[in-house]
VEXVORO-253465 format. One record per residue: residue number from 1; residue in one letter; x, y, z of N, C-alpha, C in turn. Coordinates in steps of 0.05 Angstrom, whole numbers, plus 5000, padded with zeros to 4 digits. Example, Ala and Ser with C-alpha at 12.3 -4.5 7.8 and 13.67 -1.06 7.14 Angstrom:
BEGIN
<site i="1" aa="a" n_east="5264" n_north="4886" n_up="5156" ca_east="5246" ca_north="4910" ca_up="5156" c_east="5264" c_north="4934" c_up="5156"/>
<site i="2" aa="s" n_east="5257" n_north="4955" n_up="5142" ca_east="5273" ca_north="4979" ca_up="5143" c_east="5258" c_north="5001" c_up="5157"/>
***
This chain:
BEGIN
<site i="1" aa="x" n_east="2908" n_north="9121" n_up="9057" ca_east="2888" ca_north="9110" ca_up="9038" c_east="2894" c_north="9081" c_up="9035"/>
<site i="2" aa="x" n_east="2875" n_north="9066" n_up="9038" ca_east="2880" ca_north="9038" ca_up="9028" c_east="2876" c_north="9032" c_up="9001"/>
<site i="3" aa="x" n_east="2894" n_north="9017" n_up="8986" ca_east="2885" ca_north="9015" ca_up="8960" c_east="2889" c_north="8984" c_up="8967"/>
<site i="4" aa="x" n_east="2872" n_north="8967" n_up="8946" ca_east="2873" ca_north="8943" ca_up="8932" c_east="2883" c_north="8940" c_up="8902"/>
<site i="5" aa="x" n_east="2907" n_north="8931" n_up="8904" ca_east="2918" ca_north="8919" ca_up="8875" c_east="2925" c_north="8892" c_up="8870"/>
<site i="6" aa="x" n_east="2923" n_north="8902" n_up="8839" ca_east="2927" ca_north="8859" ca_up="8831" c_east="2946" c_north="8849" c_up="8860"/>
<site i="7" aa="x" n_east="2936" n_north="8821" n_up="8863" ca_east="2966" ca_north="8815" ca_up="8877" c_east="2997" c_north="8819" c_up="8867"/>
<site i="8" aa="x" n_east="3016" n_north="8835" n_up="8888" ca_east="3039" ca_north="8833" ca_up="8893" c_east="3038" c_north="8865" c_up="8895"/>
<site i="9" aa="x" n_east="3022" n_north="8883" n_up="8883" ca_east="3023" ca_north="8909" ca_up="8885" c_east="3019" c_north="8918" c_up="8908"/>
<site i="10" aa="x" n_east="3027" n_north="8941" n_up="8914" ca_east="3018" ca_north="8964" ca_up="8938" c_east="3024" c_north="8987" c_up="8938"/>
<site i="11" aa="x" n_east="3008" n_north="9003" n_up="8944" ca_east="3033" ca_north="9027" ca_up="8950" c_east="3036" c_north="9037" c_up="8989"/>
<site i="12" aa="x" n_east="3067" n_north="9049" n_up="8979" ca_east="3075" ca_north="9052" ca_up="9006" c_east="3080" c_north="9082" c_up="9009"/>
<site i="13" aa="x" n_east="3078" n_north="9094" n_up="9033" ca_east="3089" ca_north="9116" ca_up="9026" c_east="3119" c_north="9125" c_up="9020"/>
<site i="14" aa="x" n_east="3121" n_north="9151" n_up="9001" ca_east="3145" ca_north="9150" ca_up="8999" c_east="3161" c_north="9163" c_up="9020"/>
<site i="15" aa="x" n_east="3188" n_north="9165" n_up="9021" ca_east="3205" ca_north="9175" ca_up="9037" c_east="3233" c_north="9192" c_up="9026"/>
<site i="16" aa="x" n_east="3242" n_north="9209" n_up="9046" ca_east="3269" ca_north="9218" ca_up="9028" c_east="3285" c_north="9202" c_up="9015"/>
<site i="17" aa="x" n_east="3289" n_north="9175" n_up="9023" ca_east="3310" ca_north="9157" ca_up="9007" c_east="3300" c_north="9143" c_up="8974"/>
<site i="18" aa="x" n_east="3274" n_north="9155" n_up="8969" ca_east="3255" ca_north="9162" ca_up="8939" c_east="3260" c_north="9178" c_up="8925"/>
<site i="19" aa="x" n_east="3283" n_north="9196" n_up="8931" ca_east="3283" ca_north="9219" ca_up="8915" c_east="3298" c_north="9200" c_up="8891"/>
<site i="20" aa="x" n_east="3322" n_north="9186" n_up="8895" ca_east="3336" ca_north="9184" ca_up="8857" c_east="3315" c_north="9166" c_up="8853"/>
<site i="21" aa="x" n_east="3289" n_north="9147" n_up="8863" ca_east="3275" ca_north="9131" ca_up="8845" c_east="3252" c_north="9141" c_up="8832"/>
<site i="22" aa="x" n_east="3242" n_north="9174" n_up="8850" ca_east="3224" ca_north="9189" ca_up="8839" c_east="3233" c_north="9205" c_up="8815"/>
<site i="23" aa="x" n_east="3254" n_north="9206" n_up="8816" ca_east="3268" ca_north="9226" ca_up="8789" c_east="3279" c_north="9205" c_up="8769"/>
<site i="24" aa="x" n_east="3288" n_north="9182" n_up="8772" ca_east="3277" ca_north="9163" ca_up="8747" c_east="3254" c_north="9154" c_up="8737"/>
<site i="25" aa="x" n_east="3237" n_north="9156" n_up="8757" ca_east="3199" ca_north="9149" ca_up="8751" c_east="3187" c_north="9177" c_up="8733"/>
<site i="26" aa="x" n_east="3200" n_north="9203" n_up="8738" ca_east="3203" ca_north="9224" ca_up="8723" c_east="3205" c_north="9228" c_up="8692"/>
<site i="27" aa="x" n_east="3235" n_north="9220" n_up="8696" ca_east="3251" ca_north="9218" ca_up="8670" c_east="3243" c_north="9201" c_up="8654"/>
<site i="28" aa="x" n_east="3225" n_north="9182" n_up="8657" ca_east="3214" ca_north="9160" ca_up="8644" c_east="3192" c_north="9177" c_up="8623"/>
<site i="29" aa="x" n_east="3188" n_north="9196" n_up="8636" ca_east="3160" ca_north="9204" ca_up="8622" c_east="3171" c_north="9223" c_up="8602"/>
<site i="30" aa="x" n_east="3191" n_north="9238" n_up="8600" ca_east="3207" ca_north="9254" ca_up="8585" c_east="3226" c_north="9239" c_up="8554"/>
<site i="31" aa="x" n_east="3225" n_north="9218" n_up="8558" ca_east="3241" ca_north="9209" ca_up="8538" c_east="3239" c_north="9207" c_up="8505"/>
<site i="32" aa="x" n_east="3214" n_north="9214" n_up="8502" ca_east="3205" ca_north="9210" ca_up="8478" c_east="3203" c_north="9241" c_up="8459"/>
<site i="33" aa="x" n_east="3199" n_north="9261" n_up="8496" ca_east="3205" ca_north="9292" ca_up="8487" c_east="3237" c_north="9297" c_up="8484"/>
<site i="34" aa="x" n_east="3255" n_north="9283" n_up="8498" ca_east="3279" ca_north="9289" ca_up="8504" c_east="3293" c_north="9278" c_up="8479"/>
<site i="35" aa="x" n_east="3279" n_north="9259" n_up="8467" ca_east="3298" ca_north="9229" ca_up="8436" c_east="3290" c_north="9254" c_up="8420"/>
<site i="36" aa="x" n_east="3264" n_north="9262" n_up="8416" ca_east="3270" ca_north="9280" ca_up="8390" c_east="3284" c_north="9306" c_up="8391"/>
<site i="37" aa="x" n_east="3284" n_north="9323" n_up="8417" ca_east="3314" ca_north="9346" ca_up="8410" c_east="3342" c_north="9339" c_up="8406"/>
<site i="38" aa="x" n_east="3345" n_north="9318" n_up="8403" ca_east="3374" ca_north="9309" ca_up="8404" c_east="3396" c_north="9314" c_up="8420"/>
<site i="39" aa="x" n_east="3383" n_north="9326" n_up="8442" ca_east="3405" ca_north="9343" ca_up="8462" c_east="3421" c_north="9319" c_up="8464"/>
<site i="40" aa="x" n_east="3449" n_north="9323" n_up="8474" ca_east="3476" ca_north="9302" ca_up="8486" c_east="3462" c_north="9299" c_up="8510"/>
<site i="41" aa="x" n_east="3475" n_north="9275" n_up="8521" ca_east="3464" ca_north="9255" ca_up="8539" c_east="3464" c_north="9273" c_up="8570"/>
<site i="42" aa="x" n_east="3491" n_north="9290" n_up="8567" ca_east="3494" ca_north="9296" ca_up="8595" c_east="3480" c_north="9320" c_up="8596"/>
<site i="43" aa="x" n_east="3470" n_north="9339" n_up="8570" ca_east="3450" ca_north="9358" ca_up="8580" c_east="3428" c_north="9350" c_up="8578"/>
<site i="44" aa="x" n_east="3415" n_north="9327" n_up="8574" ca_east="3388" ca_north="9308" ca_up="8584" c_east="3391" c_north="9308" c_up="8612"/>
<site i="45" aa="x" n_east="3408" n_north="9299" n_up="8623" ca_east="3414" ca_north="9289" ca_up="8652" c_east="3405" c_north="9321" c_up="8668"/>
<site i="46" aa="x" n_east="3418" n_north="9335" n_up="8659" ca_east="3421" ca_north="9354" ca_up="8670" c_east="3389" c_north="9375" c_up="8676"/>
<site i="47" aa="x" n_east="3381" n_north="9368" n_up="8648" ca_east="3346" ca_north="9389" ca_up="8653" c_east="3337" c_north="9362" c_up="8661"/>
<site i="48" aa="x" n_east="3340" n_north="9345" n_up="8661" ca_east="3310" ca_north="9325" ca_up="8673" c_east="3318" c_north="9326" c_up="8705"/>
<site i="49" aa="x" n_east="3342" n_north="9336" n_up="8710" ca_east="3342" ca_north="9331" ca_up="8744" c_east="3337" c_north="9367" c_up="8753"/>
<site i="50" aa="x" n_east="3343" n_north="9383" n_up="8733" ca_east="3329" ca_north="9415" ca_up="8746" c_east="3301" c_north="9413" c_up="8744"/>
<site i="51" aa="x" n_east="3296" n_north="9395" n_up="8720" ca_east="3258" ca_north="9404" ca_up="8714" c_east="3248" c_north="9381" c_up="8742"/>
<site i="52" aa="x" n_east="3257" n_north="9365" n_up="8752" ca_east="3251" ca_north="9343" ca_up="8772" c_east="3250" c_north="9358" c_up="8799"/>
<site i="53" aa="x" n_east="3277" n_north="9378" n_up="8799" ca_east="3272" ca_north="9385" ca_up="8827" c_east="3248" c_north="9415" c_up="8829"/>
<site i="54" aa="x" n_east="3249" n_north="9422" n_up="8803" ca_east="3225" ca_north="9451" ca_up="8809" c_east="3203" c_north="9436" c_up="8809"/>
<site i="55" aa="x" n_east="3197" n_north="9408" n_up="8794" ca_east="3167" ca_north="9394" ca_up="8799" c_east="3168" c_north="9396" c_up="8831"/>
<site i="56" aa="x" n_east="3189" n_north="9382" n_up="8847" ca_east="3188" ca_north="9363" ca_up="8877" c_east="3186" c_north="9392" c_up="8897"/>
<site i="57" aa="x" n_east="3200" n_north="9412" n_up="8882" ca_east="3199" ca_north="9442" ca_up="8896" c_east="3173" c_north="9456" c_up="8904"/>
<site i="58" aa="x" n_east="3152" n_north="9455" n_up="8875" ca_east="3128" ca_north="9471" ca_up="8872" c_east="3110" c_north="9452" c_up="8885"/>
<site i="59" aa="x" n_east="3107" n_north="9420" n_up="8877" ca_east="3083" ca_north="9411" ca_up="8897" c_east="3090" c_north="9407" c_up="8924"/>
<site i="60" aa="x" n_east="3115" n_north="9408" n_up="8939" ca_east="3119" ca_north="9410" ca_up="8960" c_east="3112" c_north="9431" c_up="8969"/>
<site i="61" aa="x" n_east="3112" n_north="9454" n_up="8955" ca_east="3110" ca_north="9480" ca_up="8961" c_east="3077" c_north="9487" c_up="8959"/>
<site i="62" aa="x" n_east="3065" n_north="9484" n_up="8944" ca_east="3040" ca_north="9489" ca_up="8941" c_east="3014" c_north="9472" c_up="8954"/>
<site i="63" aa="x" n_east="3026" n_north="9447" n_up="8957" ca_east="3007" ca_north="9426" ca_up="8956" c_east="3015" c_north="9400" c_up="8985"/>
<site i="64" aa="x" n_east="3026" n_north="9419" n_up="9014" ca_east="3033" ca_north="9409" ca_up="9031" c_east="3031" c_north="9387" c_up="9045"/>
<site i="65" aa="x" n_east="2997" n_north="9379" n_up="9034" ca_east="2991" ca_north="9353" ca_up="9058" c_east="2987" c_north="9334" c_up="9039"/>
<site i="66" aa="x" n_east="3001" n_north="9346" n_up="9010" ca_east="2996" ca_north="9313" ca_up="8985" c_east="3005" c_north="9297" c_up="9000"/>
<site i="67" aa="x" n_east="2990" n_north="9268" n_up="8992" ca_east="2996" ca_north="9238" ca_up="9008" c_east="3024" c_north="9232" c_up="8981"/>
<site i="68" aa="x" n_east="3045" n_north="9229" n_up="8981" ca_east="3066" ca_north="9218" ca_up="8965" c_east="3067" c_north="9186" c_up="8968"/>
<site i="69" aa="x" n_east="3072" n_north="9164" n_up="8950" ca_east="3066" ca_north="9146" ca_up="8951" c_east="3083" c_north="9123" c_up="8931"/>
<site i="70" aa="x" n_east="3099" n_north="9105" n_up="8930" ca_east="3104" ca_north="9095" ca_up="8913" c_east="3099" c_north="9059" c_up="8908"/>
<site i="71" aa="x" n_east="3095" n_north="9061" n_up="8883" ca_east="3077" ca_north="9037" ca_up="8877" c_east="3098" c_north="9016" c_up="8877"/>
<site i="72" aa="x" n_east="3094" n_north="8996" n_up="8886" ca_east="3117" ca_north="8972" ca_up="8884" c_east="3100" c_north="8942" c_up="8872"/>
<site i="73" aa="x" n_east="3115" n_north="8923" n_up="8863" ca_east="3109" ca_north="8902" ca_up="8853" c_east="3134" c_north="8881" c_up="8864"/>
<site i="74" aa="x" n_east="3128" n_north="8870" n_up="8880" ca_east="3137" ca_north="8847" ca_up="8890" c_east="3156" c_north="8862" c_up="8895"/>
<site i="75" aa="x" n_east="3159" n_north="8871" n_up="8920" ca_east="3186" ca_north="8890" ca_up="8923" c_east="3192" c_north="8914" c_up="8909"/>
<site i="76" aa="x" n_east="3187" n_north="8914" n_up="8890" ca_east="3204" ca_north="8930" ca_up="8876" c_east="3188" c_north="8952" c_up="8868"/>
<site i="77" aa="x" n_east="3201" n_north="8987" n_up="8866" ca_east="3191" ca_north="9006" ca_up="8861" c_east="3185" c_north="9007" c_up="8832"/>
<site i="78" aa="x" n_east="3159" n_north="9013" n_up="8818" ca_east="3148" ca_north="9017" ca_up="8797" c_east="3137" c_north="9037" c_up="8790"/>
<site i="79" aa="x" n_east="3133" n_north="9054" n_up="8806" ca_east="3120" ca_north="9083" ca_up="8795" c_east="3112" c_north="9097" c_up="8830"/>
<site i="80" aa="x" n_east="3108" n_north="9115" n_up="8822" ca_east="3097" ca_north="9133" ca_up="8836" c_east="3055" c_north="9152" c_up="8839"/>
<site i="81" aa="x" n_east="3053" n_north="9157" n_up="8857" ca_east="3025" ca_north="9169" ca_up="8851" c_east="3030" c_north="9191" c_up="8874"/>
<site i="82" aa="x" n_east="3021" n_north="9218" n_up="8871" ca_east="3016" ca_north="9234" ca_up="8885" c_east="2990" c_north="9242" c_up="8888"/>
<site i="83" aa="x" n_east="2975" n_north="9242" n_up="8911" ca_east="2949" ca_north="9247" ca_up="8907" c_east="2946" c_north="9275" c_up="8925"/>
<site i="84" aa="x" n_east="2937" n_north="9295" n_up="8924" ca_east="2915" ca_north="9313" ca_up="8945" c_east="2892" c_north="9315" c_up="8945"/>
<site i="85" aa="x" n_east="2890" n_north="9311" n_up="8981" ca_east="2855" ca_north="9318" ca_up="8982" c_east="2847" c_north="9343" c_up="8996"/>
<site i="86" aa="x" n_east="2831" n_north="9355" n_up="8982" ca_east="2828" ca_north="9386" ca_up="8976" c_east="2798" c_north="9384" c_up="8985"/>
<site i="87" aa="x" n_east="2801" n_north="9399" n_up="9002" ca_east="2768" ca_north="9396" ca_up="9020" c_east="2747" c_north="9401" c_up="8995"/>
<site i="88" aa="x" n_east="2747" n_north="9410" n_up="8979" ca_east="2716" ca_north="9409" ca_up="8952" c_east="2740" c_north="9385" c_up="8929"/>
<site i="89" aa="x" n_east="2761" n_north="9371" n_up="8930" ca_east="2762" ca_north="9351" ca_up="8912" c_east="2788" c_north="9330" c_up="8914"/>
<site i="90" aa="x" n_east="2785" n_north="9321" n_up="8901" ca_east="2819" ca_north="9295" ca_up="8903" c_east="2833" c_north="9302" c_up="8875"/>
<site i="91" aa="x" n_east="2857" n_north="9311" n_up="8879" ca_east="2872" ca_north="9320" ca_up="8850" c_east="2894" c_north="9294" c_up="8859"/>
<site i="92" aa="x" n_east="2905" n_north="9279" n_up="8837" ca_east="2915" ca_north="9265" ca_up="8818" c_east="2934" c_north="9282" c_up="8805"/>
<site i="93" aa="x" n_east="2952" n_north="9297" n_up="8820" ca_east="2986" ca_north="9311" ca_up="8819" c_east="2997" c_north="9298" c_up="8805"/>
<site i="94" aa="x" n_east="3004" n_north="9273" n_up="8794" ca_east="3014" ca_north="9251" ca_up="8794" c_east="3015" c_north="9219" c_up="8791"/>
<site i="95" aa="x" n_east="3009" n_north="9203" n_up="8770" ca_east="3011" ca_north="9180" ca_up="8776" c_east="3029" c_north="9172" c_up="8746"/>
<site i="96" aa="x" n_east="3047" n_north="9157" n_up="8753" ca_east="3067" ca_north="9151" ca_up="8732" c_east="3075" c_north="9121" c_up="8736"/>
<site i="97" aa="x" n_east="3077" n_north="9106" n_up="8718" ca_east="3095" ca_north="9076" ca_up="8719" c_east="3115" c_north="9081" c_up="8704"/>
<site i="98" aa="x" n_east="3132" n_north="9053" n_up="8714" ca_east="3157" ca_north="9059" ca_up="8695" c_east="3153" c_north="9041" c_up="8668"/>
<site i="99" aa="x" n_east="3157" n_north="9043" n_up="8645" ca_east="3154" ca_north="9040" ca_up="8625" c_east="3148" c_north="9008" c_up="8625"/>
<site i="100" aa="x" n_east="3168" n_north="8991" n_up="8639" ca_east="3161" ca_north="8958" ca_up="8636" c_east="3135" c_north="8957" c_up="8649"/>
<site i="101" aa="x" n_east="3125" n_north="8972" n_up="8664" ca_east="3100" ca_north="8964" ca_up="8685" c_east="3079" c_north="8980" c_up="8674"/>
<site i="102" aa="x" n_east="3070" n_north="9000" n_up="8646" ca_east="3056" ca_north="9001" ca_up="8641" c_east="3036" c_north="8985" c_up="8626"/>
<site i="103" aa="x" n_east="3008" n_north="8986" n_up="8617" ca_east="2995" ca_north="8967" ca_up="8605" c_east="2991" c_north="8947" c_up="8621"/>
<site i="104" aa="x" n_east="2991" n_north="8939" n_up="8642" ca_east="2988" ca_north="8919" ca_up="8664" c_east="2956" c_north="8916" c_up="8676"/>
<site i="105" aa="x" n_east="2949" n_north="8944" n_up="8677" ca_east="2927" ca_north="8950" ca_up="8694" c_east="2936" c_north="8955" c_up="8715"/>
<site i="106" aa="x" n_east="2955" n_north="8967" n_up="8725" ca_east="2966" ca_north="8975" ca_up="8759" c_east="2958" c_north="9000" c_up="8761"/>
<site i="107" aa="x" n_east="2959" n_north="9013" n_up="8736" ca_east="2945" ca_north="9039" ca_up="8739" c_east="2919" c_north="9046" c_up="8738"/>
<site i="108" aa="x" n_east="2908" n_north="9026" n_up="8721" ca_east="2869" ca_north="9022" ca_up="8725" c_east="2865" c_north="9018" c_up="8750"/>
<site i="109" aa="x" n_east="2868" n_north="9005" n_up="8764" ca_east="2868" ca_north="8999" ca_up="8790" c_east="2873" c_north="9015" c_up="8816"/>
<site i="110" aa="x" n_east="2888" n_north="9031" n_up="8812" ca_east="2896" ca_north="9054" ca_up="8832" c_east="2878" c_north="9082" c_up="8814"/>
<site i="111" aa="x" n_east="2877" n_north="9082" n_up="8792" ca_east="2857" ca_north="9110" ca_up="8793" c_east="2824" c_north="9099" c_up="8803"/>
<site i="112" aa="x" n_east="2819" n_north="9067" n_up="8793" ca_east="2794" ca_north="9062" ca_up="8804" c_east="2793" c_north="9074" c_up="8835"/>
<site i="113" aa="x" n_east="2814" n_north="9061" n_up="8851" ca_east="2814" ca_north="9068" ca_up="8887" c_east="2805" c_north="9092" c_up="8889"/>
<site i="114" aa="x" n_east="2816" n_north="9111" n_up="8868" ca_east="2818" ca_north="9140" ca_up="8882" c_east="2789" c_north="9140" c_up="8873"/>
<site i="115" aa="x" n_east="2779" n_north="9136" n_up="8852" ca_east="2754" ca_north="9142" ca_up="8837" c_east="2729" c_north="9139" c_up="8863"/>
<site i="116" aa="x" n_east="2730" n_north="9113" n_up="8872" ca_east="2715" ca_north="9103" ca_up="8897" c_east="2726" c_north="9116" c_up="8918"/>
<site i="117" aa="x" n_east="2744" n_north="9126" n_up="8929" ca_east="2748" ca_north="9144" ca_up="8947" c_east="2725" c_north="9183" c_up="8937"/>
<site i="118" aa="x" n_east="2727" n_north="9180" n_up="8916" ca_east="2706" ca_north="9205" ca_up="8916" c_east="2688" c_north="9200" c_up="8917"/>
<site i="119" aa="x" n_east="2679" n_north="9172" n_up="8913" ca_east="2642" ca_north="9162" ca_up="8906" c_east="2640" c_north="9175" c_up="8941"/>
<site i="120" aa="x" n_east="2654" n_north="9156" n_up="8957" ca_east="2643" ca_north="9159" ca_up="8979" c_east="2644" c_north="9183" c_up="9001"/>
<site i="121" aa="x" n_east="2656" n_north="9203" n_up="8988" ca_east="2671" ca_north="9235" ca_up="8993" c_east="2648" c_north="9244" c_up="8983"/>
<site i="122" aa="x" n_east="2640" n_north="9235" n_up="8958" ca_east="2625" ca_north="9258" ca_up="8935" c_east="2640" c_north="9281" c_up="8925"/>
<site i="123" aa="x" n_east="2666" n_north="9277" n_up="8921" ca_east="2679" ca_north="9297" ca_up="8915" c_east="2690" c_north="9290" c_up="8887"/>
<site i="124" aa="x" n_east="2690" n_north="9310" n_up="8863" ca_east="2707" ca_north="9302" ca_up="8844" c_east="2734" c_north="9294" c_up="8846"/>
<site i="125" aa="x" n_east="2748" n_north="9293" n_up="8826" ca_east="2777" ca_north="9285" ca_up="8821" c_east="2785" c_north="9300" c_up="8801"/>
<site i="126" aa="x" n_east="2808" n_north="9310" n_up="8800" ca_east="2823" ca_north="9334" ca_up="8770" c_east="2847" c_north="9316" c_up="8772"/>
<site i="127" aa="x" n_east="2853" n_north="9329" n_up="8750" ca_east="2883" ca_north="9323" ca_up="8744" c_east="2894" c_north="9339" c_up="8721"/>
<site i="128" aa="x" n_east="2916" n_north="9335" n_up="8713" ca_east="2923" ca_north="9345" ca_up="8695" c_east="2946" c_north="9331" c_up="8671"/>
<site i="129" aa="x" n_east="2941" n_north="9322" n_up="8647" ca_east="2965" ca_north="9304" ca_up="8642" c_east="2968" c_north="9323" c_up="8603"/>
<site i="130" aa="x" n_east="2998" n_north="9319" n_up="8595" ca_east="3004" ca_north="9325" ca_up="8568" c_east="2977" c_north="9316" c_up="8543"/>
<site i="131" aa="x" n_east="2975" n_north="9344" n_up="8535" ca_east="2960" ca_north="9331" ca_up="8513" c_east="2977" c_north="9306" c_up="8498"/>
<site i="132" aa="x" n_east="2952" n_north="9296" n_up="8486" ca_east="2962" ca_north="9265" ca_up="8469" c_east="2973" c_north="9246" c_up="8486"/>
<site i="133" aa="x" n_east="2980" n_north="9248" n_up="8515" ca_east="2993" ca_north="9218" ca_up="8520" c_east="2981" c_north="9198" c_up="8524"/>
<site i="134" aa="x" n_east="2985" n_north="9179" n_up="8528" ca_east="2975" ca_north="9159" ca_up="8526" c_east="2956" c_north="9151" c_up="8545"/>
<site i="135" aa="x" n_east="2969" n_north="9162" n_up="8571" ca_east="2933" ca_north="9146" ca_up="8591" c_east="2912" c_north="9164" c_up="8578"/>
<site i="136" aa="x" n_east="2910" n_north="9190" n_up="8565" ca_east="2893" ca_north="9200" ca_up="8567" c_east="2865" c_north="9179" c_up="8559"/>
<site i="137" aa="x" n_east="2875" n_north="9161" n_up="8538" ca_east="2847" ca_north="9141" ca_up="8541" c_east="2850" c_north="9132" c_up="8558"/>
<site i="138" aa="x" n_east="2857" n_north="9129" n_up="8575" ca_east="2845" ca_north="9110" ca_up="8600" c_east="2831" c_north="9131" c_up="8617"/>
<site i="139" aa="x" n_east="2849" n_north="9156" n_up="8622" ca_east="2825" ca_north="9170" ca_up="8634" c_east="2799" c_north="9176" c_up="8616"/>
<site i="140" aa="x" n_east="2799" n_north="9181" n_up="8599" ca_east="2770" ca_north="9181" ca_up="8585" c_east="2747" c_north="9158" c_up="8598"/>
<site i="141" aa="x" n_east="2768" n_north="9131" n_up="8583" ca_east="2751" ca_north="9103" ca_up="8589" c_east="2732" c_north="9111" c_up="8620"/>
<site i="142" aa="x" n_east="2751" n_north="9119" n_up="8634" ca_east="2752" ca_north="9120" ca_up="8659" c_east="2718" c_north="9141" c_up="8673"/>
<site i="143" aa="x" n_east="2712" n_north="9157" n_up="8649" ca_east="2697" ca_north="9180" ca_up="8655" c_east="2703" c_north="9200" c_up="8660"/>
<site i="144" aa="x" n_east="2727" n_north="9217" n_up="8651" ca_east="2743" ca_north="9237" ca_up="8659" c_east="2726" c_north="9253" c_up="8634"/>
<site i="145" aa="x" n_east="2726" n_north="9283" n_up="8647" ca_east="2714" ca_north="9295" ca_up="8615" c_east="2744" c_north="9320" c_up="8617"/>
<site i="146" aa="x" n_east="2747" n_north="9336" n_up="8591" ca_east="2762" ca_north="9347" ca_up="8590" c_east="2747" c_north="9378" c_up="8596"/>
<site i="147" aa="x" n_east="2756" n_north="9388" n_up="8613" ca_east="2744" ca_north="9421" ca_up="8618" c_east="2771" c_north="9440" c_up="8613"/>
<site i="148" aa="x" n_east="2794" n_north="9442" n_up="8598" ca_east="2814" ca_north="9461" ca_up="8596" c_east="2833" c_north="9446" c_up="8579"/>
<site i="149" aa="x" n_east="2836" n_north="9462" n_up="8552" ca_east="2859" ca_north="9448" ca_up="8547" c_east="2881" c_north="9468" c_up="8529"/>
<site i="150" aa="x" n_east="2906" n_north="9478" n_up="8531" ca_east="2916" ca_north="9497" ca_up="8524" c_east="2935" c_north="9488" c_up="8491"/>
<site i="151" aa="x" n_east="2935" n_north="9460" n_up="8483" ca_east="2951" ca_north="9454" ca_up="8462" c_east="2984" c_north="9438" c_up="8475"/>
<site i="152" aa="x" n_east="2980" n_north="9431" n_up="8498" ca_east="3009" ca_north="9430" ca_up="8514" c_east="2993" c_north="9411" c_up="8541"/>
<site i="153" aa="x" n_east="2980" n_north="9424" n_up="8556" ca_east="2970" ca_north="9409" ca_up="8576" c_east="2938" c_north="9407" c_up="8572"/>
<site i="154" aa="x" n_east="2927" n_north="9381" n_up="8583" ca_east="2897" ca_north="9379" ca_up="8586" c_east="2887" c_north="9375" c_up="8615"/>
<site i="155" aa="x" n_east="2866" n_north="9389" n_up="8624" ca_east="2856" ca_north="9390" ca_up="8651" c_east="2834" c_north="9380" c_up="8653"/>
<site i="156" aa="x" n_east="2832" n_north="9359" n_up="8667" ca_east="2807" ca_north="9332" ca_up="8667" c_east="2799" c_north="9341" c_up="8690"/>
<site i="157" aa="x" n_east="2764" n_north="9325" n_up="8695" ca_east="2752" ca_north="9321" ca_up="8719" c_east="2739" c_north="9303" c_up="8715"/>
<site i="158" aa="x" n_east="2733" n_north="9287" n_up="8743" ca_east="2715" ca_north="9266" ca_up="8743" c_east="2695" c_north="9270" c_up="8762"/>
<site i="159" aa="x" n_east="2666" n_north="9272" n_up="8759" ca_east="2653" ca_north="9275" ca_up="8778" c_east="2639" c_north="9254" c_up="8780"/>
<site i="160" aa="x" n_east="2626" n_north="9262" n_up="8812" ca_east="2608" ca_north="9235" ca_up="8821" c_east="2584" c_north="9233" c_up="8797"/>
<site i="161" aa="x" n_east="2577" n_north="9208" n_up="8793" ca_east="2545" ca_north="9202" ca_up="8780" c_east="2520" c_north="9214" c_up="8804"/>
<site i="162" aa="x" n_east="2506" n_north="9226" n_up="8791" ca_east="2486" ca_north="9241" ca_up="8812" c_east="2459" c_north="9230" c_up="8805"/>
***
């Protein structure tokens, strides 16, 4: 997939030598669930790298030909995006920054790509992200409508304008 981002961005694909920067791009997203149980430091460590490897386990396992991908900024690794394309749609597995690189627009920018990759597919886009977090406005902004939501996770789609 080609994407265009602000300058210095890109993404590359990822590789096995991604695994400890994908499981900190992870852990990033857990911290705010993890500060309020109070667990000790080393049993944090410990479920964010079991809950990291059954994530890297099940979409490996389920979701074979996802494109894996990690976003960089002038060198340097910033987040991750997993995308699949699913002959009726493009699911959005995945897209995470790391905390200094959110609010940038690096992520407006890579869901626009994928967004224009369905215009010209005609295929929707799903995803799935925690109720209340925070991109959820952006996917809104974005045109995402919510079709599933259980109190825990929300399940978005974006379809083409017809």
């Amino acid at each position: 997939m080609s994407v265009e981002l602000p300058v210095s961005h890109r993404l590359r694909a990822a590789t096995c030598d991604d695994l400890e920067f994908q499981s900190r791009v992870y852990a990033s997203t857990r911290q705010e669930e993890l500060a309020a149980a109070g667990f000790p430091e080393a049993m944090k460590e410990s479920f964010l790298a079991m809950q990291f490897e059954a994530q890297t386990s099940h979409y490996s396992r389920c979701y074979p030909s996802a494109e894996w991908s990690i976003i960089e900024c002038e060198g340097e690794g910033v987040g991750r995006l997993i995308l699949d394309r699913a002959l009726d749609h493009l699911h959005i597995m995945d897209i995470t920054l790391l905390p200094g690189f959110r609010g940038r627009g690096i992520g407006t920018a890579l869901l626009l790509q994928v967004l224009a990759e369905a215009t010209a597919k005609q295929l929707p886009v799903r995803l799935f992200a925690f109720t209340g977090e925070r991109a959820m406005g952006l996917y809104r902004r974005l045109g995402f409508e919510i079709i599933k939501a259980d109190g825990v996770h929300t399940e978005l789609v974006w379809r083409v304008a017809t």
